[in-house]
N, C-alpha and C positions, 0 to 999 in steps of 0.2 A: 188594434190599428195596423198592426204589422201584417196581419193576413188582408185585409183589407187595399194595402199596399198591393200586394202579391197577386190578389186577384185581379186588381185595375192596372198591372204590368202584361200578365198574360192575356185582357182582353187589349192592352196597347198592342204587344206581339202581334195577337191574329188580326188585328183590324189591320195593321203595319203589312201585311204578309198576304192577306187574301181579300180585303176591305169588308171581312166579314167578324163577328162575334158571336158565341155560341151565347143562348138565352139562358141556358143555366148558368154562368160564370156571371149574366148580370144580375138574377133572381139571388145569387151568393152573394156578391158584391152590398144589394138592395137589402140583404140578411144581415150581415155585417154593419153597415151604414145604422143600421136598426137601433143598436147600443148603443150608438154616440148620439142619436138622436136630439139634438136641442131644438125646444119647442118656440124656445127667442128668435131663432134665426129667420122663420120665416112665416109671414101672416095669411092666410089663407088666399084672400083674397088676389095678393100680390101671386102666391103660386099657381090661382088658377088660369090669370093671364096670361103667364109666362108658358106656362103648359099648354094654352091653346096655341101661343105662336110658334111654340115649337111643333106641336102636331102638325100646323101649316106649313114649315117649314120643311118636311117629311113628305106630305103631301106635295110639295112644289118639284119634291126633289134635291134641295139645297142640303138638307141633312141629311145622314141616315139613322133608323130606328135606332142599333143602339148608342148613338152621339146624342140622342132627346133623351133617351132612360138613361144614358149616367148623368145627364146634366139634371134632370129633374131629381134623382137620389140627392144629385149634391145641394140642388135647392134647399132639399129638407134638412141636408147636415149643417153646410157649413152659413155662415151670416155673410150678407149679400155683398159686402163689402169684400171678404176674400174671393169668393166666386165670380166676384166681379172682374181681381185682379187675375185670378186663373183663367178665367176666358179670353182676358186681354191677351196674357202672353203664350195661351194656345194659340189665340186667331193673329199673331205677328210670327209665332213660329210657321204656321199655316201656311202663310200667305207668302214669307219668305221662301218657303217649299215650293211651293205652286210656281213662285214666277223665276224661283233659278232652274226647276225641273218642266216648266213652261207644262202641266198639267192641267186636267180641269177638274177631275177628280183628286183628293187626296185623305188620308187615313186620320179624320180628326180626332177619333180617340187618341194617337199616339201622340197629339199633339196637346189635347185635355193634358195627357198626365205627365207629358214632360211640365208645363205649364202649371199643375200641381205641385212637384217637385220643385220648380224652381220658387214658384211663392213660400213652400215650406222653410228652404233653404233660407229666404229672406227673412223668414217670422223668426228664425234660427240664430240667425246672426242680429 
């Protein structure tokens, strides 16, 4: 889990720094993600909805490639009630971003994993 961590830090970094991610940091990541694999978390059918809106989402523009592939890893990891609360408090840190730095772009990987982090913290305590 701890490499795991490390890897979804350094693709926060570069997303944070150049709005870009290298493919191999998410192929490692998606490698990683591999062993924790719970097969409870997510039903098929539920992930391949979710996966189409995201590709749509990509296509619109509103995403980018690698903010669909972490989020669809995490689909398969974690059960939809934490992913739920991770996205929440990515897309409030986001959004918080966006309208005090009045942006239209912003680096939502660094916001996934603060948002990770901080749901961790809460499972934690």
């Amino acid at each position: 889990m701890l490499f795991s961590w490390i890897i979804l830090g350094k693709m926060a970094y570069s997303d944070a720094q150049t709005l870009h991610v290298n493919e191999l940091d998410l192929w490692i990541y998606c490698g990683l993600c591999c062993f924790h694999l719970n097969y409870y978390s997510s039903f098929l059918i539920v992930f391949l909805i979710l996966s189409c809106g995201l590709i749509f989402s990509v296509i619109q523009g509103y995403l980018g490639s690698a903010d669909r592939d972490c989020i669809m890893i995490m689909m398969l990891v974690f059960p939809y009630q934490e992913l739920l609360r991770i996205l929440l408090f990515a897309s409030i840190f986001g959004l918080f971003y966006a309208y005090t730095r009045q942006k239209k772009m912003i680096p939502y990987l660094f916001f996934i994993v603060l948002g990770h982090f901080l749901n961790f913290c809460l499972k934690v305590l």
